[in-house]
NUTIVEX-37244 format. One record per residue (C-alpha): x, y, z; residue number from 1. Coordinates in steps of 0.02 Angstrom, whole numbers. Last residue first. Layout:
<r c1="X" c2="Y" c3="Z" i="NUM"/>
...
# end
This chain:
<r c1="-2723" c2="-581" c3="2241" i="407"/>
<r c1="-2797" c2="-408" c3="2282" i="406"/>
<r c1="-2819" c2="-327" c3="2121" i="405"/>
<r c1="-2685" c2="-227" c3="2055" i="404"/>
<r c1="-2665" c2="-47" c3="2073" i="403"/>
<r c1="-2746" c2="120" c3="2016" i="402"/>
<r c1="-2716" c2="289" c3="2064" i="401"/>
<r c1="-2618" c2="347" c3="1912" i="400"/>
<r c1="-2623" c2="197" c3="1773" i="399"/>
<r c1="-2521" c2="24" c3="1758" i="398"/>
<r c1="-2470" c2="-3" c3="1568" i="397"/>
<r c1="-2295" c2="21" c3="1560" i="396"/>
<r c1="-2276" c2="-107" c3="1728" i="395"/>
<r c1="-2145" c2="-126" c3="1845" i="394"/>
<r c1="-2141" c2="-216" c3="2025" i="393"/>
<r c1="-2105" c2="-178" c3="2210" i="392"/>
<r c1="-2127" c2="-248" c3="2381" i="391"/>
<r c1="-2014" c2="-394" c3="2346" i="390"/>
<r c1="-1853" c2="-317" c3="2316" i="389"/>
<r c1="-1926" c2="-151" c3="2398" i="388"/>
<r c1="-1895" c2="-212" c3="2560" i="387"/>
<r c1="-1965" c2="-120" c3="2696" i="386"/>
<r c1="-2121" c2="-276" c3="2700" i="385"/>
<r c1="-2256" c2="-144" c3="2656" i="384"/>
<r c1="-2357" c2="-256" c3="2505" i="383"/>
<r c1="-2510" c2="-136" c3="2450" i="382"/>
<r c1="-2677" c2="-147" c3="2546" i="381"/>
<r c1="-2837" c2="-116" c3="2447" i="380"/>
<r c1="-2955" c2="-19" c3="2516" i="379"/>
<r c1="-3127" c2="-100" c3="2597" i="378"/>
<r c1="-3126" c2="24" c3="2759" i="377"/>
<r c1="-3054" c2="-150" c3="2845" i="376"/>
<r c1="-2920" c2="-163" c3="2738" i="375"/>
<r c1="-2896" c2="-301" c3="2589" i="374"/>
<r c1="-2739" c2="-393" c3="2519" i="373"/>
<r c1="-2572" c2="-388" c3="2470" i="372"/>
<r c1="-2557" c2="-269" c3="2325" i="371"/>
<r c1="-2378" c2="-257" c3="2258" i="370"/>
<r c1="-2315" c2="-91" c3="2241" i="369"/>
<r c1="-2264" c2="33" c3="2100" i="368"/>
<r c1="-2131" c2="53" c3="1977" i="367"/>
<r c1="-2164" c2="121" c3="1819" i="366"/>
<r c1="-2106" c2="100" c3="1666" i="365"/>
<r c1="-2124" c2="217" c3="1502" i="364"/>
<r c1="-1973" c2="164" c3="1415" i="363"/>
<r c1="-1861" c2="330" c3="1394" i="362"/>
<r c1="-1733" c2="238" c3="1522" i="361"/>
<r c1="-1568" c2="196" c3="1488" i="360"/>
<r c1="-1524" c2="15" c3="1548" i="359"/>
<r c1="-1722" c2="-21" c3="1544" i="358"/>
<r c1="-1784" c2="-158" c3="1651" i="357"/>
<r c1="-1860" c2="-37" c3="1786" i="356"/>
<r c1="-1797" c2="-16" c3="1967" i="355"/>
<r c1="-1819" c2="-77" c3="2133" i="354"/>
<r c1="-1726" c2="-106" c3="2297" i="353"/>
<r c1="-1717" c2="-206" c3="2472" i="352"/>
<r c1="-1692" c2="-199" c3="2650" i="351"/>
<r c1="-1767" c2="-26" c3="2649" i="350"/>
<r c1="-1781" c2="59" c3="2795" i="349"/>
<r c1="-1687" c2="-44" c3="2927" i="348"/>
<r c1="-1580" c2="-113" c3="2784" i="347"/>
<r c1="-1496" c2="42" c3="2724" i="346"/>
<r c1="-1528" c2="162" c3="2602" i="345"/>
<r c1="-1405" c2="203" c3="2481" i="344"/>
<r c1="-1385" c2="57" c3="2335" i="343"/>
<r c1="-1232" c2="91" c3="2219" i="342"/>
<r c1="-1148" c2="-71" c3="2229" i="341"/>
<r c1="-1317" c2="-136" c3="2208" i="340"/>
<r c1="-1298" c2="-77" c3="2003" i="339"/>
<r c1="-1428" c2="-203" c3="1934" i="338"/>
<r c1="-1383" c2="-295" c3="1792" i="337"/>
<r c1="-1211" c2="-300" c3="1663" i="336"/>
<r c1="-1275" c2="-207" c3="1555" i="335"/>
<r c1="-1322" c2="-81" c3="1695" i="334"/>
<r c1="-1507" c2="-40" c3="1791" i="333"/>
<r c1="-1496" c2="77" c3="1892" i="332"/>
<r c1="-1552" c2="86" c3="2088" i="331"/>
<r c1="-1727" c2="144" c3="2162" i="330"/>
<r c1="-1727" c2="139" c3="2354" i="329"/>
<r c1="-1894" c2="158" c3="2418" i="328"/>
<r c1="-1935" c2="244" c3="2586" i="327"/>
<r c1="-2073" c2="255" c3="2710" i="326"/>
<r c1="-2120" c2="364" c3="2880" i="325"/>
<r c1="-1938" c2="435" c3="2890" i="324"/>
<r c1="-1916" c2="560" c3="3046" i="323"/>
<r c1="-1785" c2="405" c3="3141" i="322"/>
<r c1="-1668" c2="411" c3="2974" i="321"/>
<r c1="-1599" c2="589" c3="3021" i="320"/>
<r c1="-1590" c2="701" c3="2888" i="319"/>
<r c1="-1441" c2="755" c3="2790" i="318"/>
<r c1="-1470" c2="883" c3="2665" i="317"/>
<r c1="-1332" c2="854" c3="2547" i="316"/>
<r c1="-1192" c2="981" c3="2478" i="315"/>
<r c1="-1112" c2="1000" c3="2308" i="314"/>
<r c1="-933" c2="1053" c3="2300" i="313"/>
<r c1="-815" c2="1068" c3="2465" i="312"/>
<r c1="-736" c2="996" c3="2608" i="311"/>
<r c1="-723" c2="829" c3="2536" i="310"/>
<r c1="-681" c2="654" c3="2658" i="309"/>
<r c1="-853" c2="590" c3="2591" i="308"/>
<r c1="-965" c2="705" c3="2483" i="307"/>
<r c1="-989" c2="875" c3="2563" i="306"/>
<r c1="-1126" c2="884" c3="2704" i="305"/>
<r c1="-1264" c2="982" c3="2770" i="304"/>
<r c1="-1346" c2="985" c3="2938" i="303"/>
<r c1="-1527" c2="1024" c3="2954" i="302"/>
<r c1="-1582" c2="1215" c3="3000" i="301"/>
<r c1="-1689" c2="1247" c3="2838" i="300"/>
<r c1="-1779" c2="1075" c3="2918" i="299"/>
<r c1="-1844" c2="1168" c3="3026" i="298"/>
<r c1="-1896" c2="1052" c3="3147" i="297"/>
<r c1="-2087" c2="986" c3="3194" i="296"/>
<r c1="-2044" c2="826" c3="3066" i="295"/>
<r c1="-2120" c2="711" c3="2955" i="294"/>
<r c1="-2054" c2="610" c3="2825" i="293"/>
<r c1="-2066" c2="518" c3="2664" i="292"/>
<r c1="-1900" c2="452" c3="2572" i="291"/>
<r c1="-1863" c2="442" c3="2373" i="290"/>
<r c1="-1726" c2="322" c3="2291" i="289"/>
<r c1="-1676" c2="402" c3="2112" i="288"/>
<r c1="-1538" c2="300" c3="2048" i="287"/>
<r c1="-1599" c2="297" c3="1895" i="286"/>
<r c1="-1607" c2="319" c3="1715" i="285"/>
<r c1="-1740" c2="430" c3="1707" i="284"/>
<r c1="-1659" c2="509" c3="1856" i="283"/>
<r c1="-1815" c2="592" c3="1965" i="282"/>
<r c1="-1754" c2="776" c3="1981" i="281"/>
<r c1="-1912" c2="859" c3="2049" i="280"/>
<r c1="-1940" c2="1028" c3="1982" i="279"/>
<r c1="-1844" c2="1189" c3="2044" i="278"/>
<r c1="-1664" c2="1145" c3="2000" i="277"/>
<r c1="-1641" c2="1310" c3="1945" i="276"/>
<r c1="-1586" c2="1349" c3="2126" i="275"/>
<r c1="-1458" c2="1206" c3="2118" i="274"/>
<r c1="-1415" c2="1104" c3="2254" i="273"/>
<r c1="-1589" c2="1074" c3="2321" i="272"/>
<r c1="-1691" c2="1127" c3="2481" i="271"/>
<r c1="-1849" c2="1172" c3="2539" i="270"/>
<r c1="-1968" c2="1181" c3="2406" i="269"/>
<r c1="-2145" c2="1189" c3="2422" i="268"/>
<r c1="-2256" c2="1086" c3="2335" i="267"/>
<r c1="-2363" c2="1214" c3="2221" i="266"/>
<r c1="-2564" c2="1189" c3="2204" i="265"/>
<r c1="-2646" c2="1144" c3="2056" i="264"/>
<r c1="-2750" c2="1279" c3="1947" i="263"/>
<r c1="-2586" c2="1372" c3="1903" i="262"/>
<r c1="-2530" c2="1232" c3="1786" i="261"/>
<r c1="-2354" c2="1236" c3="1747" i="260"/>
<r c1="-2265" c2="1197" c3="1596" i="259"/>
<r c1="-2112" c2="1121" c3="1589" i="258"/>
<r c1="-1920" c2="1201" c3="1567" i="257"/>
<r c1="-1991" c2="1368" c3="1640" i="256"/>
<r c1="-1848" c2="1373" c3="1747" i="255"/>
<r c1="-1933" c2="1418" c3="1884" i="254"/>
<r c1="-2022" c2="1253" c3="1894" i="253"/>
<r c1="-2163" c2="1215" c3="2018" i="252"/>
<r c1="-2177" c2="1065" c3="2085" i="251"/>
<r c1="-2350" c2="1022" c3="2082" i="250"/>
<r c1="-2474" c2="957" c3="2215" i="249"/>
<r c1="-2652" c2="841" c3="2185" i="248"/>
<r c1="-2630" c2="820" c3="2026" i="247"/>
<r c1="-2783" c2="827" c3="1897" i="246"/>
<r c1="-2711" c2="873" c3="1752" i="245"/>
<r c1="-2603" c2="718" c3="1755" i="244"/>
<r c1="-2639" c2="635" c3="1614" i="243"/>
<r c1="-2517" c2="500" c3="1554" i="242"/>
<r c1="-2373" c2="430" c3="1464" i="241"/>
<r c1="-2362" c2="276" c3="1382" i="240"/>
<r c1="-2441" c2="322" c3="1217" i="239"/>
<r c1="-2346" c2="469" c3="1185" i="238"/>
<r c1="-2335" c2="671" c3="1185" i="237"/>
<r c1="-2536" c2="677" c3="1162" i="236"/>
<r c1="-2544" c2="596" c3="1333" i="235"/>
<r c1="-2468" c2="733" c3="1441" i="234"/>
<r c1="-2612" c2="811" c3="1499" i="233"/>
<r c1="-2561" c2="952" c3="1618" i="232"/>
<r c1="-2482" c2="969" c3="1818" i="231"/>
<r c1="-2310" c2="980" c3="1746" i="230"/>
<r c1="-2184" c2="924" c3="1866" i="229"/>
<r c1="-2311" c2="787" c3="1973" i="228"/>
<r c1="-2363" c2="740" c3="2150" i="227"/>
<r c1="-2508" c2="631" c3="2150" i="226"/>
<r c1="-2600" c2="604" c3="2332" i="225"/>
<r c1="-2698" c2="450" c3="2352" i="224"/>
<r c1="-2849" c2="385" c3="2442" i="223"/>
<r c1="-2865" c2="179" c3="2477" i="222"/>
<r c1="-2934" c2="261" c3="2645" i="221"/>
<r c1="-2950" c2="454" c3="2637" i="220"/>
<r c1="-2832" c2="572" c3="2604" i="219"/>
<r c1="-2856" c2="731" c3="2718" i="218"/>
<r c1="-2745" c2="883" c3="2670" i="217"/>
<r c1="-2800" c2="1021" c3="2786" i="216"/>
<r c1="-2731" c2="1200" c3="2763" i="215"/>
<r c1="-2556" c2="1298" c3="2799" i="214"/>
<r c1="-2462" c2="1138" c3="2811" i="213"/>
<r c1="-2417" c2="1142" c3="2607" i="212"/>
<r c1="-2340" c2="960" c3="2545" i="211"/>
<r c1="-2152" c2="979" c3="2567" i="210"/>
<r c1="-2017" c2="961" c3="2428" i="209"/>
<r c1="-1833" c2="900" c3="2504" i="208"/>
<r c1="-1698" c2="889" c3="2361" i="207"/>
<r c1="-1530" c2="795" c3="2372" i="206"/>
<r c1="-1561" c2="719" c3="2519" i="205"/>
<r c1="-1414" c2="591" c3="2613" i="204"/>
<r c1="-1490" c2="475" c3="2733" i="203"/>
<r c1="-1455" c2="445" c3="2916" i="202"/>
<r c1="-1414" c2="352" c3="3071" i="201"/>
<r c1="-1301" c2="218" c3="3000" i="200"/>
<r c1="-1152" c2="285" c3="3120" i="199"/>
<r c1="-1140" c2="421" c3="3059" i="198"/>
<r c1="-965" c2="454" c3="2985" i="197"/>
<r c1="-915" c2="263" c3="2995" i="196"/>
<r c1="-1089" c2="185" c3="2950" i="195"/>
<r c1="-1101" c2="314" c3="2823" i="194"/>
<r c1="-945" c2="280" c3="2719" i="193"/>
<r c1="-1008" c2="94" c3="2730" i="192"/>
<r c1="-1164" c2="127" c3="2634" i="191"/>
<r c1="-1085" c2="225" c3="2519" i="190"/>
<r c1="-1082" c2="389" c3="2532" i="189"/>
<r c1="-1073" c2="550" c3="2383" i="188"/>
<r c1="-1113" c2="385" c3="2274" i="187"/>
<r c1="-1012" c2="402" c3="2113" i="186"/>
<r c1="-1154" c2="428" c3="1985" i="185"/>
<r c1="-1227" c2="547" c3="2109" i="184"/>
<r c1="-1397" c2="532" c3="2153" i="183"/>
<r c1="-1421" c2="585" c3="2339" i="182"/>
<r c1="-1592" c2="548" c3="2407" i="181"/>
<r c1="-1750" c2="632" c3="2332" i="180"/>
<r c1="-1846" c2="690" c3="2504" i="179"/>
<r c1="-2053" c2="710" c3="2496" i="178"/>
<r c1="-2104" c2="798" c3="2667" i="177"/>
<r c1="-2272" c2="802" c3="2753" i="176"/>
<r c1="-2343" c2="954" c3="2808" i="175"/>
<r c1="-2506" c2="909" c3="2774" i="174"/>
<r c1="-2547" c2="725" c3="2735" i="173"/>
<r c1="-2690" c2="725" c3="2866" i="172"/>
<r c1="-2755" c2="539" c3="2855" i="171"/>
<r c1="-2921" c2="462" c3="2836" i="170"/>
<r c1="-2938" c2="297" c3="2934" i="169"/>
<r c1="-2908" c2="117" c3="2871" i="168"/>
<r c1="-2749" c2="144" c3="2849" i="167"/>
<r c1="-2634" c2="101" c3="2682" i="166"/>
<r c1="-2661" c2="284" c3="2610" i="165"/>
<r c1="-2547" c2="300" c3="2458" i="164"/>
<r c1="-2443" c2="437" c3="2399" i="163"/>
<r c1="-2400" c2="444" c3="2190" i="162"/>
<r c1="-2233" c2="516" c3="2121" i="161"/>
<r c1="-2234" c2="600" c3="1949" i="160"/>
<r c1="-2107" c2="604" c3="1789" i="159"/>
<r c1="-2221" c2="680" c3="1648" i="158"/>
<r c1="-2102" c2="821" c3="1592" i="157"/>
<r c1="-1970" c2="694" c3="1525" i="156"/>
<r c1="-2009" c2="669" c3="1356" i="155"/>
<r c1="-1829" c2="574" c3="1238" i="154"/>
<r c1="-1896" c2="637" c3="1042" i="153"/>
<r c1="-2041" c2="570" c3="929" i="152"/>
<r c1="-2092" c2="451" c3="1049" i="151"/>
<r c1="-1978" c2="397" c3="1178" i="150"/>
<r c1="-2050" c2="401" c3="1375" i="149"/>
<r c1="-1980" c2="462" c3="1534" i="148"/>
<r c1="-1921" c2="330" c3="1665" i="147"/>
<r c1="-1946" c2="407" c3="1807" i="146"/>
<r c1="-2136" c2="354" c3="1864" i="145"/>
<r c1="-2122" c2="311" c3="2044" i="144"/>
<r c1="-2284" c2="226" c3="2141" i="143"/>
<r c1="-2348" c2="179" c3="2306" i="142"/>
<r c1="-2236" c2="289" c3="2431" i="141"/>
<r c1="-2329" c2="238" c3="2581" i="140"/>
<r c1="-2444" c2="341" c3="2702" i="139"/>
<r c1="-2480" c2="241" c3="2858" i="138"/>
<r c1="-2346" c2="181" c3="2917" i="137"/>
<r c1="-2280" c2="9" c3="2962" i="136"/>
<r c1="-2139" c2="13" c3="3088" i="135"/>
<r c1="-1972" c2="-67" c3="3066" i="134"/>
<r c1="-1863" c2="-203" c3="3136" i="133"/>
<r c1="-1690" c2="-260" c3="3077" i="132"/>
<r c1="-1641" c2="-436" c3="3073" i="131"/>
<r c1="-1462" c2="-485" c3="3036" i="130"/>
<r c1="-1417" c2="-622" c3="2930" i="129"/>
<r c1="-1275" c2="-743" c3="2973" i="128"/>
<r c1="-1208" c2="-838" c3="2826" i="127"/>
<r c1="-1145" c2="-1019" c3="2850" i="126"/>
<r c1="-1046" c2="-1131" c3="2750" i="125"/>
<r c1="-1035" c2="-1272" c3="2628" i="124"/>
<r c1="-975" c2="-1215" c3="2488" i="123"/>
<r c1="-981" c2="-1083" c3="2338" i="122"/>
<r c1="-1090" c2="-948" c3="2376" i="121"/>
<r c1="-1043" c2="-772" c3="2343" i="120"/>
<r c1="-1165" c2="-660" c3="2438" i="119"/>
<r c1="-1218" c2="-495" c3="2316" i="118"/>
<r c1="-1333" c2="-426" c3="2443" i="117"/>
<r c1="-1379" c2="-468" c3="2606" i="116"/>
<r c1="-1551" c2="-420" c3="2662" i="115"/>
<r c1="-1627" c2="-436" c3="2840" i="114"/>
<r c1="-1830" c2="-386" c3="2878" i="113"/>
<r c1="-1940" c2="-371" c3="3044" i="112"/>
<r c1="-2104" c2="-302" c3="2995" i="111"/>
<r c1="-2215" c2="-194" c3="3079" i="110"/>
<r c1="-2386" c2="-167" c3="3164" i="109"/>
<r c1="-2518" c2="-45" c3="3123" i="108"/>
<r c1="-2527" c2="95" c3="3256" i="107"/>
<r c1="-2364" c2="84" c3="3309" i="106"/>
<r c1="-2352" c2="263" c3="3455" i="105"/>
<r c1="-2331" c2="144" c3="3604" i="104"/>
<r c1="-2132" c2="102" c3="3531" i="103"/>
<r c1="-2094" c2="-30" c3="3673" i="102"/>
<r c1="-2018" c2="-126" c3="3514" i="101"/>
<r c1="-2039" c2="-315" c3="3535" i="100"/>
<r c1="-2188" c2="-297" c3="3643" i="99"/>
<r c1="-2264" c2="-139" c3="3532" i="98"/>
<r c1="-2230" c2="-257" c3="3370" i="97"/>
<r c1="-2311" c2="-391" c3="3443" i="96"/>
<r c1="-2461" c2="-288" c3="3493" i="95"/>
<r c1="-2442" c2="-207" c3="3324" i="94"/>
<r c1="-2450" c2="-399" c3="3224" i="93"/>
<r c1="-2271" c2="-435" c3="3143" i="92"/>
<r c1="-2241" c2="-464" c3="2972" i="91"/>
<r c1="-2064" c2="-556" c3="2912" i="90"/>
<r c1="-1965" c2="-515" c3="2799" i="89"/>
<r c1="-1798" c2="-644" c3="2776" i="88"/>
<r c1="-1671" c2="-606" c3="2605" i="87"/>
<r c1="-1509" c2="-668" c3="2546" i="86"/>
<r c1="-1453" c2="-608" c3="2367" i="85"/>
<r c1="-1350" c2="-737" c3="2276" i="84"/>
<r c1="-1167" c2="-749" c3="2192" i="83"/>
<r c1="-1150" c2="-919" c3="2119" i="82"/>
<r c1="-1121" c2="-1104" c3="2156" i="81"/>
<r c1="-1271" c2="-1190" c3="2097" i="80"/>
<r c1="-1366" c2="-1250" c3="2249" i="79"/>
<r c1="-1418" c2="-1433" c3="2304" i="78"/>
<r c1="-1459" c2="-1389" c3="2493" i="77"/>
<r c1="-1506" c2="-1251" c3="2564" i="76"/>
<r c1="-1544" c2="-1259" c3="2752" i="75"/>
<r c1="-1615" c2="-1110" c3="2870" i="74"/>
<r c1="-1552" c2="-1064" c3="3032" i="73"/>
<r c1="-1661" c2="-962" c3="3176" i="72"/>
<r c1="-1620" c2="-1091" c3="3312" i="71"/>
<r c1="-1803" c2="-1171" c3="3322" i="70"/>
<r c1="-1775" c2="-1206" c3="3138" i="69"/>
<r c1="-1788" c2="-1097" c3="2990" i="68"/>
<r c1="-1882" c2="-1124" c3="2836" i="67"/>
<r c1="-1827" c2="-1123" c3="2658" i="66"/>
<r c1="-1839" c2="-1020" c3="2504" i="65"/>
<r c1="-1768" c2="-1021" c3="2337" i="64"/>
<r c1="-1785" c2="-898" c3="2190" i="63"/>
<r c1="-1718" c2="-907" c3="2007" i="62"/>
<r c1="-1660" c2="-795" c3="1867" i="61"/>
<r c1="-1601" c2="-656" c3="1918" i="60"/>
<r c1="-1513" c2="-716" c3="2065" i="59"/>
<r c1="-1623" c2="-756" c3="2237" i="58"/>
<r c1="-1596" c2="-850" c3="2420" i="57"/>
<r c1="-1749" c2="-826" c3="2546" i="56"/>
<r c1="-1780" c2="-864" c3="2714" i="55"/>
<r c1="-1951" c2="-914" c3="2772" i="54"/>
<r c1="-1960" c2="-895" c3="2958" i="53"/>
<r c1="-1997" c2="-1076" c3="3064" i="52"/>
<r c1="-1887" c2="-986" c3="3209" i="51"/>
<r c1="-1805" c2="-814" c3="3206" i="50"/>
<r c1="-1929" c2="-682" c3="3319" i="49"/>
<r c1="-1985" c2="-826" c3="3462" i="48"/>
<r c1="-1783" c2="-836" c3="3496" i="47"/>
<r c1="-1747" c2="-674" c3="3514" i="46"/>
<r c1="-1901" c2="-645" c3="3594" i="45"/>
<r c1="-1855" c2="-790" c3="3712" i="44"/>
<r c1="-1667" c2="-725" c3="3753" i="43"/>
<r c1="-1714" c2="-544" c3="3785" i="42"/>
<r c1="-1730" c2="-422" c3="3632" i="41"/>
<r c1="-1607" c2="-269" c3="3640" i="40"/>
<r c1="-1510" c2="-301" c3="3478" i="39"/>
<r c1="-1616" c2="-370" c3="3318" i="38"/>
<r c1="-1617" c2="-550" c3="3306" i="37"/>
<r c1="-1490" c2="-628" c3="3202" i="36"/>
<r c1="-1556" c2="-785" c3="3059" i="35"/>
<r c1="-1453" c2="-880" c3="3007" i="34"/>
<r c1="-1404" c2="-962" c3="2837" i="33"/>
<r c1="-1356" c2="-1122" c3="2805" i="32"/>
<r c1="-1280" c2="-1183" c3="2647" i="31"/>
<r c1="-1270" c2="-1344" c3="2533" i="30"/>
<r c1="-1161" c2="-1339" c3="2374" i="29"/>
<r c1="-1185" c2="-1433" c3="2198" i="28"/>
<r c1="-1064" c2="-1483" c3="2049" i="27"/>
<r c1="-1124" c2="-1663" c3="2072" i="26"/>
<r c1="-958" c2="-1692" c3="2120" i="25"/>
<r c1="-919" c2="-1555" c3="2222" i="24"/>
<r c1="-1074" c2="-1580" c3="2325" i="23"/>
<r c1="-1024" c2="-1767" c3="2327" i="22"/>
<r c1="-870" c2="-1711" c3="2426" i="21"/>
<r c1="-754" c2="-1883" c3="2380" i="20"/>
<r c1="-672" c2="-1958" c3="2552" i="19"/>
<r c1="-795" c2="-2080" c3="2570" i="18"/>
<r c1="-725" c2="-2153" c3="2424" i="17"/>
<r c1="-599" c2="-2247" c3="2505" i="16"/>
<r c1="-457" c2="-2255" c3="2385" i="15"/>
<r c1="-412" c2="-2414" c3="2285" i="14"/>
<r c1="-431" c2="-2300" c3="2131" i="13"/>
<r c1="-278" c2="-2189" c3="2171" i="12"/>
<r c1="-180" c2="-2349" c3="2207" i="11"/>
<r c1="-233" c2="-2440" c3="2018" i="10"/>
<r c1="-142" c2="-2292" c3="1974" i="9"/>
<r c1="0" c2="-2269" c3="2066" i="8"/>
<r c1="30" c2="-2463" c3="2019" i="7"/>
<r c1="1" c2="-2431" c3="1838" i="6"/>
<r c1="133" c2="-2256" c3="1834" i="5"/>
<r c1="272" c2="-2373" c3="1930" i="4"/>
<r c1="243" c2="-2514" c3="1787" i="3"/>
<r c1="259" c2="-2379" c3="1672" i="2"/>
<r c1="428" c2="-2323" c3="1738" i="1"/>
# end
């Protein structure tokens, strides 16, 4: 019997080793991943659109990128098997844009941009990633303080959105609509419940606040416009938070649960769930994604809906995704990392998310863009890729209307 084991053996190690997967063996993988033109291109814009882009695989810890070839496919080789996030963004000229699009109203180009989330990698193999393109606007959603701050006790009346100007022209902001999306702890949709009930065409609101169209709001380049709950200084509460005396627009609460200041003037509320639900309800803990849009509708006269396969309980506004001039999706932050199961917006308007560090909030972060560079009127321009992933970062020390220096 042990002469049988011996000859087995010295068998097993007479074996070709070209057999042997080095990958395996060095405890490594290789994978492609490629890149999908958006429908409705011809063969050579297709083709023009997905070669030598910079595709990106991410965890939490580290970031790899490599180019594509003339067929749109990017190699990784000599990867830890693991669950990554795939990622492509790519900026596109408005001529190009206008080509690509036939949209004559782009005034400052766009960005084509894929995002696949969660992707387990563990061999060699191929992931297809489908481009999605967008148009640049001109007003962006620059920063999101929802966190709250801990000093003596949990504060939470110095949440405040901040509007930024990216053109190089003076924009009207009247009439322009701020929309909280749908917060629920168990999304109301998922991503896939509204590809099947409609057919990816919209996002869920649970609050719409509108900027007043009765007068003027002009916001000059690099200008911004500071929407707030309590219009007051809120410093002496705690170190991180901040004054915002001088907002632009204030929600106005009719609870009385902050204080108001009658010197600012009121957003106007067009829908929530609750009617004490007066102020903006910016999770400190997250999710709390926010949408910009513009529409000549009422938007009094927008659909509503129940949560998925429900027929009653809390409704959302639903609003088509075609009015949205920018959007940020804001997911929480869990023990165990960031919830993406829970993410709301899909890739053709955000390709990405943000959110702060803390599990909890109370921390003072905020999350505000990137700046990318220099406009012709001299203001800073602030990273507009639609994907929040890379768009995005956090600070506790950043300041209303300020940003980083142009790097």
């Amino acid at each position: 019997m042990r002469t049988y084991i011996f000859t087995l053996l010295c068998i097993v190690c007479l074996m070709p080793v070209s057999c042997v997967d080095m990958d395996d063996a060095t405890g490594t993988v290789s994978h492609r991943v490629r890149l999908l033109a958006p429908e409705g291109l011809d063969k050579d814009q297709s083709a023009a659109l997905v070669a030598q882009r910079t595709v990106t695989l991410s965890t939490s810890t580290h970031k790899y990128e490599a180019q594509t070839d003339a067929g749109g496919v990017a190699v990784f080789s000599n990867l830890t098997p693991g669950i990554y996030d795939i990622s492509a963004s790519l900026s596109l000229e408005n001529e190009a844009y206008r080509q690509l699009t036939g949209d004559p109203t782009a005034t400052r180009g766009g960005v084509a941009v894929g995002q696949r989330l969660s992707v387990m990698i563990g061999a060699e193999e191929q992931t297809d990633l489908a481009l999605t393109l967008s148009k640049n606007g001109d007003i962006v959603i620059g920063k999101v303080f929802y966190a709250g701050s801990k000093g003596v006790r949990n504060y939470l009346a110095g949440k405040f959105v901040e509007l930024y100007n990216q053109s190089d022209d003076s924009v009207d902001v009247s009439g322009l609509y701020l929309g909280l999306v749908e917060s629920e702890s168990t999304p109301a949709y998922t991503l896939d419940n509204l590809h099947t009930a409609f057919a990816d065409s919209v996002v869920l609101l649970k609050q719409v606040f509108r900027i007043p169209a009765s007068a003027p709001c002009p916001v000059a380049p690099g200008g911004t416009v500071l929407l707030v709950n309590s219009a007051t200084d809120h410093t002496p509460n705690n170190d991180m938070e901040h004054d915002l005396s001088h907002a632009d627009f204030e929600a106005k609460n009719a609870s009385g649960i902050f204080v108001n200041n009658p010197d600012v003037p009121a957003l106007e509320l067009l829908f929530t769930p609750n009617a004490s639900l007066s102020y903006m309800n910016l999770v400190q803990s997250g999710p709390c994604g926010l949408v910009i849009f513009r529409t000549h509708a009422d938007v009094s006269t927008y659909a509503r809906t129940y949560a998925y396969g429900k027929s009653s309980g809390t409704q959302w506004l639903v609003l088509p995704k075609r009015e949205v001039v920018d959007a940020v999706d804001i997911l929480r932050q869990k023990s165990t990392g960031v919830d993406v199961e829970s993410k709301r917006l899909g890739n053709d308007i955000d390709a990405g998310y943000t959110h702060i560090q803390a599990v909890s909030g109370w921390t003072g972060e905020i999350v505000y863009r990137r700046t990318a560079g220099v406009g012709r009127s001299g203001q800073k321009l602030l990273s507009d890729t639609n994907n929040s992933s890379a768009d995005f970062q956090v600070s506790t020390s950043i300041g209303i209307r300020v940003y980083d220096e142009a790097k």
